[in-house]
Backbone as a ProteinNet text record, in pm:
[ID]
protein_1_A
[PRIMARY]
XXXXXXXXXXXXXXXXXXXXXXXXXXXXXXXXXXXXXXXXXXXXXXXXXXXXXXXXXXXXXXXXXXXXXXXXXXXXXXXXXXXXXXXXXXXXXXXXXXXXXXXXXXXXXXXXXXXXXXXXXXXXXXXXXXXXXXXXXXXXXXXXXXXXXXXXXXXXXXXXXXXXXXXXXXXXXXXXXXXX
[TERTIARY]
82.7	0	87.7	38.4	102.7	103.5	186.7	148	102.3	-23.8	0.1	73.3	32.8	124.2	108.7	221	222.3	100.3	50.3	-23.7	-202.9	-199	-322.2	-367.5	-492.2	-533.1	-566.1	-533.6	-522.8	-687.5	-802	-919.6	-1003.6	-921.8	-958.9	-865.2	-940.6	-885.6	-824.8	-695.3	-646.8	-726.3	-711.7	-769.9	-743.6	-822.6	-781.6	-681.9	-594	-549.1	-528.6	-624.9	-629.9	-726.5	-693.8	-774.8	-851.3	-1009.7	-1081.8	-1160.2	-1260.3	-1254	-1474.4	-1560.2	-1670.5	-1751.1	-1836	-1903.3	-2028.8	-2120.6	-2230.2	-2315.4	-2337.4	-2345.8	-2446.9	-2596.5	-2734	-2678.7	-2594.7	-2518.6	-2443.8	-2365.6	-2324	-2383.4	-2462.2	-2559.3	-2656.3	-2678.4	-2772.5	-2682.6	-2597.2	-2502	-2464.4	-2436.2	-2404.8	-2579.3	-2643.3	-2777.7	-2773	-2772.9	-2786.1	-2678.5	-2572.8	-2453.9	-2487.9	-2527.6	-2559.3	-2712.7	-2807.7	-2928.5	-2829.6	-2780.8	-2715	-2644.5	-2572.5	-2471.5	-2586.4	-2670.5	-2792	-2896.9	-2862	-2939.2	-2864.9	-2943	-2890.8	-2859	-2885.2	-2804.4	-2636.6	-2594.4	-2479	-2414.2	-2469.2	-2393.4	-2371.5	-2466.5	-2481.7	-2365.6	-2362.9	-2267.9	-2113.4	-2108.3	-1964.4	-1940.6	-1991.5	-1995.4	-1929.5	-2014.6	-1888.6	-1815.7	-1787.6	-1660.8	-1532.2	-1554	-1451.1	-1455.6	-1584.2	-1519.6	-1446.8	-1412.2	-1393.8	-1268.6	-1197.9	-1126.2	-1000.2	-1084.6	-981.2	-970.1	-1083.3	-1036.5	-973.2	-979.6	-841.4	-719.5	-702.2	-574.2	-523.2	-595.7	-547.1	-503.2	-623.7	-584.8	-551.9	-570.7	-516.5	-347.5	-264.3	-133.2	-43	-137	-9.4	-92.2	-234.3	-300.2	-294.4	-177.9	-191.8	-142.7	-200	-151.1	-176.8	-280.3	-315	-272.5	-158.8	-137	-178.2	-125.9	-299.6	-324.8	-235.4	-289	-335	-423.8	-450.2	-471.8	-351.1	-361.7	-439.3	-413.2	-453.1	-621.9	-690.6	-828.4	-871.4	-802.9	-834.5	-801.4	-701.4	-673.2	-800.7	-857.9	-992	-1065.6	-1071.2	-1227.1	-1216.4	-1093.2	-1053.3	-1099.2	-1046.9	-1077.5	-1241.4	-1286.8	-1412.2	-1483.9	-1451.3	-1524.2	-1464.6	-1337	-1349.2	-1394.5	-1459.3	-1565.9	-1673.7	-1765	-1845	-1910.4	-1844.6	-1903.3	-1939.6	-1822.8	-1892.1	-2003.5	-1993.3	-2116.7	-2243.5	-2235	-2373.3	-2396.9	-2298.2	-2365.7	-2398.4	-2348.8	-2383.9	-2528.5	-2577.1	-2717.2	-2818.2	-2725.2	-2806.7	-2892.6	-2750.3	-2769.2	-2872.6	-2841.5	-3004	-3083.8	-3114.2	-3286.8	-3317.6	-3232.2	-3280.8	-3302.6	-3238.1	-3302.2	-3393.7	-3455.4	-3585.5	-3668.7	-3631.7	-3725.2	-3785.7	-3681.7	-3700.4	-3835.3	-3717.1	-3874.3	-3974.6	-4012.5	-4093.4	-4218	-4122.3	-4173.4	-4234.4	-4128.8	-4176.4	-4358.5	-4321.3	-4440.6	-4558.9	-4549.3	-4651.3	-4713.5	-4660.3	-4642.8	-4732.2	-4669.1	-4726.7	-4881.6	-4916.6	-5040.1	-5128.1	-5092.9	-5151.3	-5188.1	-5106.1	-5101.1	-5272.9	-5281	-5331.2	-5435.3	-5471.2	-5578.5	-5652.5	-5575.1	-5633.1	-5671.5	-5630	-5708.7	-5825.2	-5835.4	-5938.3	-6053.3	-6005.2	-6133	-6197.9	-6084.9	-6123.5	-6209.5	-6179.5	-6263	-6431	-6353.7	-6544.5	-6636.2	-6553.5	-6659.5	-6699.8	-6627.9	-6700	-6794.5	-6760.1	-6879.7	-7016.6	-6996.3	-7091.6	-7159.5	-7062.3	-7141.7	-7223.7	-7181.6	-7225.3	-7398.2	-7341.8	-7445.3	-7564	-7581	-7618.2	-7733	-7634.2	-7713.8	-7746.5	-7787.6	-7832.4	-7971	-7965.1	-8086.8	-8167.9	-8109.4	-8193.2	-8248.2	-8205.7	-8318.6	-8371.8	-8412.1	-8495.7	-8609.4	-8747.2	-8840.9	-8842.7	-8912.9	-8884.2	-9071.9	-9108.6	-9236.8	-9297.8	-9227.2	-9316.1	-9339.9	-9257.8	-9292.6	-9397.8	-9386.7	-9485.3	-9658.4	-9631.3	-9758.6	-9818.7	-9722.7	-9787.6	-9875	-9774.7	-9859.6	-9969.8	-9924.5	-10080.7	-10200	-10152.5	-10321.4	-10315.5	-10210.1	-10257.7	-10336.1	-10314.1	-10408.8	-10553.3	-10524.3	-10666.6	-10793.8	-10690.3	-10803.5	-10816.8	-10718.8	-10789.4	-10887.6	-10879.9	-10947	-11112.5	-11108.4	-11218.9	-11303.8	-11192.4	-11230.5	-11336.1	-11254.2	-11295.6	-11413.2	-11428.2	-11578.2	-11650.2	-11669.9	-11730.1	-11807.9	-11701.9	-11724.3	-11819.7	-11765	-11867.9	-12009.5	-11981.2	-12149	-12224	-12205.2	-12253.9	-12311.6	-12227.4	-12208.8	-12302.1	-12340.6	-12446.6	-12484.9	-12619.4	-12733.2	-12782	-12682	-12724.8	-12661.9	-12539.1	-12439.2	-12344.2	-12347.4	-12267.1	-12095.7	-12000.2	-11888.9	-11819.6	-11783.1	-11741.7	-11605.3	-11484.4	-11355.5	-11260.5	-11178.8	-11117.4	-11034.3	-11020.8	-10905.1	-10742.8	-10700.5	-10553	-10479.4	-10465.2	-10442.4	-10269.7	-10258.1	-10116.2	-10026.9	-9914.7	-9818.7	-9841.1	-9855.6	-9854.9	-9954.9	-10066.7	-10190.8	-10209.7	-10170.8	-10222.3	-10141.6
-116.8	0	123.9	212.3	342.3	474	525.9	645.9	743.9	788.8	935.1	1038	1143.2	1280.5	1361	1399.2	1535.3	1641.2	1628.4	1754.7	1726.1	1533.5	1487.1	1437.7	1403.6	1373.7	1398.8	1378.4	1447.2	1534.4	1429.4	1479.1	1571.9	1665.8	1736.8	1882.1	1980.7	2095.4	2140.8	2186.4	2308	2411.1	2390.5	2492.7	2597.4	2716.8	2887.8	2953.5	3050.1	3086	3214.3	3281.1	3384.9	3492.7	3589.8	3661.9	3743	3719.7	3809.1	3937.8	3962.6	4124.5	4118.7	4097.2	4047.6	4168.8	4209.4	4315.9	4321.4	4446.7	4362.3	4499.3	4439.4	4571.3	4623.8	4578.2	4661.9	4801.1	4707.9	4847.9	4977.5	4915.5	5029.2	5069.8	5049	5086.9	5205.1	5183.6	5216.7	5340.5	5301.1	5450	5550.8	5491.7	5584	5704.1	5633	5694.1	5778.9	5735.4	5840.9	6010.3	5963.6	6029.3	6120.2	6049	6120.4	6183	6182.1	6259.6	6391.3	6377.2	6426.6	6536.9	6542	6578.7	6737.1	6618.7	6757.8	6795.6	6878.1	6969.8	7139.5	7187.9	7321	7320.4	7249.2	7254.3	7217.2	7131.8	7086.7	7195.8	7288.2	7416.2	7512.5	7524.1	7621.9	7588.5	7494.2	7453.4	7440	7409.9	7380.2	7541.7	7620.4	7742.5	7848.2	7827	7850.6	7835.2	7667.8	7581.4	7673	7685.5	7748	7903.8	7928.2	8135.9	8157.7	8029.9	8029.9	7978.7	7921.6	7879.9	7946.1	8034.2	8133.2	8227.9	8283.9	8412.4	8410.5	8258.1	8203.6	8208.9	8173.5	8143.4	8301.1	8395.3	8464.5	8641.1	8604.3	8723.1	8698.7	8550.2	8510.3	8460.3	8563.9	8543.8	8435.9	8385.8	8285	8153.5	8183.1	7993.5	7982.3	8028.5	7964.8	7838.6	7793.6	7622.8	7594.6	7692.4	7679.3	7786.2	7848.1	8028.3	8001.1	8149.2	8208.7	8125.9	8033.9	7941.2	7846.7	7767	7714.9	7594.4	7495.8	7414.3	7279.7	7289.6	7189.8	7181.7	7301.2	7346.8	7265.8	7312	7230.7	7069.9	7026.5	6883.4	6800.8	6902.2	6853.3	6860.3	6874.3	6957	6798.1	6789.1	6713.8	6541.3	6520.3	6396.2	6376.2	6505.4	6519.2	6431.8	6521.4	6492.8	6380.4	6294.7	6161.5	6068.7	6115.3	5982.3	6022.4	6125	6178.6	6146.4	6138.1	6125	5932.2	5845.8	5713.2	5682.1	5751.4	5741.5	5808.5	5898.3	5926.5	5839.3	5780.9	5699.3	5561.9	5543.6	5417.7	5419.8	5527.9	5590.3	5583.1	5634.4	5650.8	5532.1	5385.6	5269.4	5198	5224.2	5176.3	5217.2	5342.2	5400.8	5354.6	5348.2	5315	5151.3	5016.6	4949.2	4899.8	5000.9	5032	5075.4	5159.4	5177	5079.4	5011.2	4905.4	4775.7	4761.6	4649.8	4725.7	4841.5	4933.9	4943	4949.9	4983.7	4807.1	4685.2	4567	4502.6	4600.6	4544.1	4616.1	4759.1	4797.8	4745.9	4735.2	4657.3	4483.7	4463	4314.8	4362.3	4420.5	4474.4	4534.9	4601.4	4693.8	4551	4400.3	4334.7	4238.1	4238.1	4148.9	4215.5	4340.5	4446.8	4418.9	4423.4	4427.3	4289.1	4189.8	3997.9	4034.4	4089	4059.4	4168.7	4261.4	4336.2	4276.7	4221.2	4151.7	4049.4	3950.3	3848.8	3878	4000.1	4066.1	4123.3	4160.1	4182.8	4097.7	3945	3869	3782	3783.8	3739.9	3797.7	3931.1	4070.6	4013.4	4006.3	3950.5	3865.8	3757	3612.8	3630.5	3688	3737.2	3801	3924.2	3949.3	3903.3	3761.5	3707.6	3621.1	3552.3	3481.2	3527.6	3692.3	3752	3772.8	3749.8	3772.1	3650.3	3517	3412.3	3404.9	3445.8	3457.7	3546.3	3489.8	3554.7	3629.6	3745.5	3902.4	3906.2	3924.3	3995.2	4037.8	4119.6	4193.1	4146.2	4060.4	3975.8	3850	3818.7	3702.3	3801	3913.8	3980.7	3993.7	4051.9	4047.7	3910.5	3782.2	3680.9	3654.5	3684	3620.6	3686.3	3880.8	3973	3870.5	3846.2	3795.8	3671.3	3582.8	3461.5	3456.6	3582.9	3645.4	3643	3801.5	3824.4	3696.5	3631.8	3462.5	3393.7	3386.9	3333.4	3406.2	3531.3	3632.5	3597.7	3622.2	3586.1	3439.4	3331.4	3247.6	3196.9	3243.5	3288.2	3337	3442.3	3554.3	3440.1	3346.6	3274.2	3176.6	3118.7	3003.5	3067.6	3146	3253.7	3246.9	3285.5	3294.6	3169.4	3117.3	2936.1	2857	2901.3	2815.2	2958.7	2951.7	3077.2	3014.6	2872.8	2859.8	2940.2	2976.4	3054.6	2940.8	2804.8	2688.8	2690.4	2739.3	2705.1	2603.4	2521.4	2427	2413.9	2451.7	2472.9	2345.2	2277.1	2174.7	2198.7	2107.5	2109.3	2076.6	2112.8	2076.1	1975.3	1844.3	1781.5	1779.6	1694.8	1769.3	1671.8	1631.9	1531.4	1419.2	1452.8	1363.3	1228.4	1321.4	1228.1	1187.8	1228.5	1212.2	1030
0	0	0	-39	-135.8	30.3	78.9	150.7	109.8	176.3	123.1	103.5	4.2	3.4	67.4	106.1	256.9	225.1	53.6	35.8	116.1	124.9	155.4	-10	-1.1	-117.4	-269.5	-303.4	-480.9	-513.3	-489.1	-499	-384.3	-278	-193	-269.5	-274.7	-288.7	-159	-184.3	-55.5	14.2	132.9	203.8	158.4	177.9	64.4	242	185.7	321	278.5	175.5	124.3	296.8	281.7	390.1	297.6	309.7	246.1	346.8	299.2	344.8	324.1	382.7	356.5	405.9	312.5	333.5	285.6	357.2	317.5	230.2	85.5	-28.7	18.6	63.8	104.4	190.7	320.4	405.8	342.4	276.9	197.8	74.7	1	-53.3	40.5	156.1	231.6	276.7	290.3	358	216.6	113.5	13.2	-37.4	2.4	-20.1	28.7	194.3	256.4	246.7	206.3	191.8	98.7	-13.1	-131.3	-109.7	-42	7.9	70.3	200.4	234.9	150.1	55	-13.1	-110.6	-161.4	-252.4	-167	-30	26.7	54.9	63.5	112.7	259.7	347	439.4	443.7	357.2	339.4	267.8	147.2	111.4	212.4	247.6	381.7	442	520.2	621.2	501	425	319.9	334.7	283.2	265.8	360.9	463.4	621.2	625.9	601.1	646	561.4	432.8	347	386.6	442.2	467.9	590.3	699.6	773	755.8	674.1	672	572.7	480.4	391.9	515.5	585	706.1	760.4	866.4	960.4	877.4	755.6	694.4	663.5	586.8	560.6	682.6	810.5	889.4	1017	1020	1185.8	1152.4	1177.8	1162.1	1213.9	1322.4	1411.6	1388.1	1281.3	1280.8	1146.5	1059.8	910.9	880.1	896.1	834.5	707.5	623.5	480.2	450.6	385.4	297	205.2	161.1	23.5	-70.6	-168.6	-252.3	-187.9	4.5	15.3	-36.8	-57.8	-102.8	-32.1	77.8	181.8	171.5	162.2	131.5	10.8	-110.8	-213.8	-235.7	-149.4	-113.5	-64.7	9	72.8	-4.3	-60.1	-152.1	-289	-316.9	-411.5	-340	-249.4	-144.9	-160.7	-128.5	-144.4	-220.9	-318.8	-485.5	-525	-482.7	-555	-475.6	-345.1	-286.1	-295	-288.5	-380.3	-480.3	-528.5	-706.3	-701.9	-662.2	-723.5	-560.3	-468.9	-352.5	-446.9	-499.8	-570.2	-678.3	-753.7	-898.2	-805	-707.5	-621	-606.9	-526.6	-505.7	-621.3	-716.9	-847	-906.9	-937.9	-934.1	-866.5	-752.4	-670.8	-697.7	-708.1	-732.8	-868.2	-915	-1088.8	-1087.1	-987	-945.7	-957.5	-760.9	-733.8	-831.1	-938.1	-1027.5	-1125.3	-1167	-1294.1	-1165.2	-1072.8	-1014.6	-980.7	-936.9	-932.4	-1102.7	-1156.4	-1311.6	-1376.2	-1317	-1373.1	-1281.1	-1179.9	-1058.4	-1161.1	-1152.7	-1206.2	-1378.2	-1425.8	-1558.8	-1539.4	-1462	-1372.8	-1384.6	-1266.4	-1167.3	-1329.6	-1419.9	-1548.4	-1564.9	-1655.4	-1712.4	-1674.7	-1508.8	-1454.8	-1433.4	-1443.5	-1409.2	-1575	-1697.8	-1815.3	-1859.8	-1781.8	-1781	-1717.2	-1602.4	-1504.9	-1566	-1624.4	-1679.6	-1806.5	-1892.6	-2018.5	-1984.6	-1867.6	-1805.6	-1765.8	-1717.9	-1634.9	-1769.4	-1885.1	-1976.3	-2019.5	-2060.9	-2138.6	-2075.8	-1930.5	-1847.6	-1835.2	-1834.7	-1847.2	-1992.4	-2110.6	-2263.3	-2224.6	-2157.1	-2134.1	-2062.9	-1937.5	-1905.2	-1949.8	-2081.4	-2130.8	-2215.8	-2290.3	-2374.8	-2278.4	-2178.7	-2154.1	-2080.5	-2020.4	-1957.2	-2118.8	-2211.5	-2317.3	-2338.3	-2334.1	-2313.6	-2237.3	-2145.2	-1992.5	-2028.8	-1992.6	-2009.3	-1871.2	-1925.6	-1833	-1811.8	-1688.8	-1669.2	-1760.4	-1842.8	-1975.1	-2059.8	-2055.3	-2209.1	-2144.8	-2025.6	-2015.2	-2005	-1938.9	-1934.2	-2077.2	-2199.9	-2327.2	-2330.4	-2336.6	-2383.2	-2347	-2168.2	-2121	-2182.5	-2188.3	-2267	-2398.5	-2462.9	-2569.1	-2591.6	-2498.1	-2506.2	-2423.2	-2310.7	-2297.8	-2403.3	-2465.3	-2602.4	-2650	-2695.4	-2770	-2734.7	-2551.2	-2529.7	-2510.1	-2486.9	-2542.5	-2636.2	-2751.7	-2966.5	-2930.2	-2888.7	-2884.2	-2827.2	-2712.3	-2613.7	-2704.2	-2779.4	-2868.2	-2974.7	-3024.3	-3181.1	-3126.3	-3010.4	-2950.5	-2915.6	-2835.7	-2793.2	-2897.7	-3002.1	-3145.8	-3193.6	-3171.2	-3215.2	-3138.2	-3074.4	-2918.9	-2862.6	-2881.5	-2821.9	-2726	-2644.4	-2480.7	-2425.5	-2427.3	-2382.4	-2297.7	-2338.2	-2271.2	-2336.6	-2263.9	-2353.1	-2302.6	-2339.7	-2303.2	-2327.3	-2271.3	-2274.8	-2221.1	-2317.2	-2205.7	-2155.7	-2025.9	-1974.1	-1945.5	-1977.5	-1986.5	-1914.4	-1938.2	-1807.3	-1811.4	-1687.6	-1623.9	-1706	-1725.5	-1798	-1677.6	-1533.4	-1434.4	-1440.4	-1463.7	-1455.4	-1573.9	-1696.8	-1825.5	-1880.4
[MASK]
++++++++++++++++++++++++++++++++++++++++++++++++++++++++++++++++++++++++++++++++++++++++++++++++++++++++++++++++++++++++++++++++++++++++++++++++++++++++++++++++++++++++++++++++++++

């Protein structure tokens, strides 16, 4: 019998001894939103706005706190830092809402789709319906017949009266399918 190899078995992959770094995208998704909400309000100019008049004033008339002189470079260092986390935190933001929109846009599309079955359904039931209250005898139409077999039976009284000056009419009777 054969020893194994120090590596272990041919058909087991190596353990990984890579160090990864696991993060979780909704969170930061969720924070870049906010960042980027954050970022397009006027409170954030407002407050940026200060930050820099306050910070060219200190530099340029408080003599013993210049840490930035007049080409403030350090100012624009910031500003630059800024804007390159900035910018892909807002297309991050962007990305999501447009997302949210597309399943937003496929839901409603859905809901239109299933709204225009269920109405198509209710009309042809409504058709259905329709023609079928049209084979259904309606009050009015049974009231016509009955005046009409009235008068018949009137006419008919009238012809017999005539017909026999006893005044005997002798009408039969209809017998039932039961008894007949």
């Amino acid at each position: 019998m054969t020893e194994p190899s120090p590596r272990g078995r041919l058909d087991t992959p190596l353990p990984s001894r890579r160090i990864s770094f696991n993060y979780d995208p909704e969170a930061v998704g969720r924070f870049s939103e906010r960042i980027a909400r954050f970022l397009g309000t006027g409170r954030y100019l407002a407050v940026q706005t200060m930050l820099v008049i306050v910070w060219i004033a200190l530099n340029l008339f408080a003599v013993s706190l210049r840490w930035d002189p007049y080409p403030f470079i350090l100012l624009n260092l910031a500003f630059s830092t800024q804007a390159a986390y900035a910018a892909p935190l807002i297309l991050l933001a962007q990305n999501r809402q447009e997302n949210r929109d597309r399943v937003s846009l496929d839901e409603d599309r859905r809901r239109a789709l299933q709204t225009k079955a269920d109405t198509e359904y209710l009309a042809r039931e409504l058709a259905a319906l329709r023609l079928a209250v049209g084979e259904v005898t309606t009050r009015d139409y049974l009231r016509r017949e009955l005046e009409e077999i009235r008068e018949m039976l009137a006419a008919l009284q009238e012809s017999r009266s005539e017909a026999d000056p006893e005044g005997k009419v002798d009408i039969p009777e209809r017998r039932s399918k039961k008894s007949g």
